[in-house]
Backbone as CSV, one residue per row, in Angstrom:
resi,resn,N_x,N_y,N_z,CA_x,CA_y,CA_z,C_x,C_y,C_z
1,UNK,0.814,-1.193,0.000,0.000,0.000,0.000,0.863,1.266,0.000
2,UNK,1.488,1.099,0.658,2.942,2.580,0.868,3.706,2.734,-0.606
3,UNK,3.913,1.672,-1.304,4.601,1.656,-2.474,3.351,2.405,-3.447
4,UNK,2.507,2.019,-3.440,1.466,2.260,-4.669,0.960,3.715,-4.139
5,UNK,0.918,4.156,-2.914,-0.170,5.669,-2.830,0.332,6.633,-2.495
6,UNK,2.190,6.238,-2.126,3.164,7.248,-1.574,4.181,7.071,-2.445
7,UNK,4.855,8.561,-2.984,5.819,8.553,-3.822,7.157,8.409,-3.060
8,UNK,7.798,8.281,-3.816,9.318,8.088,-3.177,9.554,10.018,-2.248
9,UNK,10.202,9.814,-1.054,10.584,10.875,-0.621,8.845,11.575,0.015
10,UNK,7.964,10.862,-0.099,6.799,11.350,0.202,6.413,11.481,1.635
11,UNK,4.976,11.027,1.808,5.315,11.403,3.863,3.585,10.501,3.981
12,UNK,4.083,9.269,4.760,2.947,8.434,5.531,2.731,8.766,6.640
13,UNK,1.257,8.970,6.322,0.718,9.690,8.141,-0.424,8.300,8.515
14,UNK,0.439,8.121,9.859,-0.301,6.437,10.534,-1.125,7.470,11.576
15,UNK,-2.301,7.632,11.568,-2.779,8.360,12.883,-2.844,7.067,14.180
16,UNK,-3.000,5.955,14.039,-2.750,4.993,14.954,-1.726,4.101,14.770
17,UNK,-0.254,4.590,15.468,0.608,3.972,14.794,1.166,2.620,15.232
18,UNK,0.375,2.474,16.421,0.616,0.900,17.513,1.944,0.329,17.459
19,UNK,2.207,-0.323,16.818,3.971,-0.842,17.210,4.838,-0.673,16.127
20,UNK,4.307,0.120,15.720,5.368,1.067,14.676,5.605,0.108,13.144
21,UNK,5.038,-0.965,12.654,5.150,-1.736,11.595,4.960,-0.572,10.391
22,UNK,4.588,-0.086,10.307,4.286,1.071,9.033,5.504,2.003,8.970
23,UNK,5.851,2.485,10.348,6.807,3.308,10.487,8.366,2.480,9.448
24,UNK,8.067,1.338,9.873,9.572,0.703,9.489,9.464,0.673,8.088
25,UNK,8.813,0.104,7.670,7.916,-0.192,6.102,8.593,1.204,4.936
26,UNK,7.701,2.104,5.750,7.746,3.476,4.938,9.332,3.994,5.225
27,UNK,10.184,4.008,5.703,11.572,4.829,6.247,12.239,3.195,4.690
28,UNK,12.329,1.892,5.132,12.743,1.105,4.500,12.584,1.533,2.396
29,UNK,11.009,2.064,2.469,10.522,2.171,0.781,10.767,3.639,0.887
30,UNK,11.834,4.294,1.534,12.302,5.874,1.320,10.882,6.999,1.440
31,UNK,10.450,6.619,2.209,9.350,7.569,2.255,9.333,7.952,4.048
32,UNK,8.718,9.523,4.110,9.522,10.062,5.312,7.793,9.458,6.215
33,UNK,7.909,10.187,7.737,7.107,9.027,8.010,6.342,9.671,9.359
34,UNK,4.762,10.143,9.377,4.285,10.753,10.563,3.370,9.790,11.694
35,UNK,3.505,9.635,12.396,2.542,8.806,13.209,2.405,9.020,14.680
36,UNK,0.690,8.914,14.562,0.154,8.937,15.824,0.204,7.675,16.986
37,UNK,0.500,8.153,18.555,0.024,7.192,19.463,-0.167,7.328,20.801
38,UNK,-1.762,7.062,21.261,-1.646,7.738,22.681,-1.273,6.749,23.744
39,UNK,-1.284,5.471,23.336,-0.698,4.404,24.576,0.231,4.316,24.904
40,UNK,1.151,4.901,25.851,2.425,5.173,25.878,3.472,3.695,25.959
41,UNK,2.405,2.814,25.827,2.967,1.165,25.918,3.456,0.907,24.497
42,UNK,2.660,0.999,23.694,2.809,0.895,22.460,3.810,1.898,21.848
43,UNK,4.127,3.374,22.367,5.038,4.179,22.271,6.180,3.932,22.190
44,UNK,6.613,3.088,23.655,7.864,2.458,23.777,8.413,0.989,22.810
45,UNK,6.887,1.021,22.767,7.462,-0.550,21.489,7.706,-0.157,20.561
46,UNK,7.351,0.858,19.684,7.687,1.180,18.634,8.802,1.820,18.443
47,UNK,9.410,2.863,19.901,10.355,3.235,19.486,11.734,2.087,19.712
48,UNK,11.654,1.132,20.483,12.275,0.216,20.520,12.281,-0.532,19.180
49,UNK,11.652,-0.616,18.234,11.178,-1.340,16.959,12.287,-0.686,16.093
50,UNK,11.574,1.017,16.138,12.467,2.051,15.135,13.953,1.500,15.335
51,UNK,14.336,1.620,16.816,16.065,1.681,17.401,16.579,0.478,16.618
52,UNK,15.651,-0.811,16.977,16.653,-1.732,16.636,16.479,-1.806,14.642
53,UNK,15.355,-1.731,13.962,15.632,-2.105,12.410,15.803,-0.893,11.968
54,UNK,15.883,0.193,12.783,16.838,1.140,11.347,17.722,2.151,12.222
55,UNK,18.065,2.107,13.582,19.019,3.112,14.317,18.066,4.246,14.578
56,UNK,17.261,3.842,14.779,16.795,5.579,14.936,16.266,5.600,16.631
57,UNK,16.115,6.612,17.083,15.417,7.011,18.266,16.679,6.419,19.731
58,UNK,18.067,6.759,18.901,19.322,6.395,19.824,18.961,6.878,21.595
């Protein structure tokens, strides 16, 4: 879905971004990347997700 409705260099907005699977997806297919989340459980998983498959959120 990210490949076909977002251009390269484009910008995916997850308003529920739960454990960050989209986040990785879209940064991986070069597309920049906005997302929502109010469970601060799910917050930490995702940024733990980001850290370990692409370095981010050191």
């Amino acid at each position: 879905m990210i490949r076909a409705g977002c251009p390269e260099q484009g910008i995916v907005l997850d308003l529920f971004m739960g454990s960050g699977t989209t986040a990785v997806v879209a940064r991986k297919l070069n597309r920049n990347y906005v997302g929502f989340e109010l469970n601060p459980d799910y917050i930490r998983i995702a940024n733990k997700r980001l850290h370990n498959s692409l370095g981010m959120f050191n």
